[in-house]
C-alpha positions, 0 to 999 in steps of 0.5 A: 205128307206121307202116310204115317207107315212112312214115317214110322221108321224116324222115331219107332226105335225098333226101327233103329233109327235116331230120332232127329232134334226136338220140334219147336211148338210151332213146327209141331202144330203145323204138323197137326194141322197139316195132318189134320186139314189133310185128311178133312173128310173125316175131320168134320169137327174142326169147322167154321161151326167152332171157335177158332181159338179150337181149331188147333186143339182139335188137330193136335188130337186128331194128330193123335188119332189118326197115328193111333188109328194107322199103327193100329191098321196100316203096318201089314204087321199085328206083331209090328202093330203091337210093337209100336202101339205099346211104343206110342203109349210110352211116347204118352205117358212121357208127354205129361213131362216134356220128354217125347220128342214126337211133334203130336205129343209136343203139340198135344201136351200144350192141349192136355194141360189148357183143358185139363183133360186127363190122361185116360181117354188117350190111353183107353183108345191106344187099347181099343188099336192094341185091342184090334190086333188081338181080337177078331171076333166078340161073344156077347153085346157087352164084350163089343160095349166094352171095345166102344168103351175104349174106341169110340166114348174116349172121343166124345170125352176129349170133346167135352173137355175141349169145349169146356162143357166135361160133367159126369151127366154129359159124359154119360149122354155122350158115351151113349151118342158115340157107342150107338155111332160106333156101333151104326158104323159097324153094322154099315160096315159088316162086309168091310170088316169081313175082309180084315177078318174081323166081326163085331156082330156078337156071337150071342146074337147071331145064336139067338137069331140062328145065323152062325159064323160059318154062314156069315163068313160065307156072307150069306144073306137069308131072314134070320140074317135080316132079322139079326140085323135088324136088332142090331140097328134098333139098338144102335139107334137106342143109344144114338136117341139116348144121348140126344139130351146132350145137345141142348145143354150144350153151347149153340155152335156146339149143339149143331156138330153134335146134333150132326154127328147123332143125326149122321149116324141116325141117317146111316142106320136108316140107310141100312133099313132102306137097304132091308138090312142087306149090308153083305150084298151093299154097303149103305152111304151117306152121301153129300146131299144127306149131310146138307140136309142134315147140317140145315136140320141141327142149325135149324133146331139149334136156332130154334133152342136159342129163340125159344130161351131167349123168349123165356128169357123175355118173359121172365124179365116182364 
């Protein structure tokens, strides 16, 4: 499939381009599903782990994603990306009615109104791409927890809707897991971002530790940045170990990809502490035999939650 830059120019009107006729819903969600299984490595949620009565539903959101995430990064343009992110939010707002043309929105709209999930999670990621394209760096923790707000909790909302399992308590314990796994990827990342001139280490952080920007920029590596990170990663890893609650109220098979995702960002943050929290001079990774041992730990406890209440179950029967 060509990448989605490519693709832009068919239906982004600024391009002056006509879009063509209507997909059929089944060519829609071949397109999903093609864009999805084609970027797999960072699709792990549509696994054997889940029904495949969600397998779709999962592509035609990853659908989404993933063109929300490339206008957002892939155009070479913050005007042009601002210009078809506010396009993509119309094509949005347009699906709930049948009027887009767009083969995700044709696939996704099937997928909205089957679970019922609200039009906001779509809208709050749109802003955190829109966001991107206007703001480089934070001054305090809470303006980067209300970037994840948008970014990163939306997700794990859309699960929950997937999987029939959305109540305001999940939300809460799911908003904490995504946020702590947004926020590891960001510490792993540091010197990734450095490169698009973008920071997300809090300025108000970087003062208490005395570490400027200046030095960051120059990606200098001395205690008080250690320090720094350091903090930063034991937050992280707060909010990853307050929302492991949610596992076990969770259906089994569904248990095990959430506890994996938890689980991988855990390992991420340890990956930076095995590094001495050196994240400009080497980026930490989490690598294959990690993910192994990871996925036979979640089945193991998964395994373990269901034999110890069906045990209860038995006893209560007696």
């Amino acid at each position: 499939m060509r990448p989605i830059a490519e693709q832009l120019s068919q239906w982004f009107p600024e391009a002056q381009a006509t879009p063509g006729p209507m997909p059929t819903l089944t060519e829609a969600e071949a397109y999903c599903r093609e864009l999805a299984t084609g970027h797999y490595e960072n699709f792990p949620l549509v696994s054997w782990l889940l029904p495949p009565s969600l397998h779709q539903h999962f592509y035609n959101v990853y659908a989404f994603c993933r063109w929300s995430d490339d206008l957002g990064d892939e155009l070479g343009s913050r005007a042009l990306s601002q210009q078809a992110l506010q396009w993509w939010r119309g094509e949005l707002t347009k699906c709930s009615a049948g009027e887009t043309q767009h083969p995700v929105f044709v696939a996704l709209r099937g997928t909205i109104e089957r679970f019922a999930i609200p039009a906001q999670p779509f809208h709050d990621l749109i802003t955190a791409f829109e966001q991107d394209q206007v703001v480089t760096e934070y001054t305090t923790f809470e303006d980067v927890r209300g970037y994840c707000r948008c970014s990163a909790d939306p997700v794990g909302r859309i699960v929950l809707y997937l999987c029939e399992q959305f109540t305001d308590e999940h939300a809460a314990w799911s908003d904490s897991i995504c946020t702590g796994l947004q926020l590891a990827n960001f510490w792993q990342d540091v010197s990734r971002d450095l490169d698009i001139q973008r920071i997300y280490l809090p300025r108000e952080d970087c003062q208490r530790f005395g570490y400027s920007f200046d030095e960051l920029r120059r990606r200098v590596t001395n205690d008080r940045f250690i320090e720094l990170m350091r903090f930063e990663v034991d937050r992280a890893r707060r909010f990853l170990l307050d929302g492991l609650p949610l596992i076990e109220r969770l259906p089994g098979r569904l248990q095990v990809d959430i506890d994996l995702f938890a689980r991988g960002g855990l390992c991420i943050l340890d990956r930076i502490a095995g590094l001495n929290y050196r994240v400009l001079e080497q980026r930490p990774v989490v690598r294959k035999a990690d993910v192994l041992r990871l996925f036979a730990a979640s089945a193991t406890r998964a395994l373990g939650r269901a034999t110890l209440s069906t045990l209860g179950l038995s006893r209560r029967r007696r």
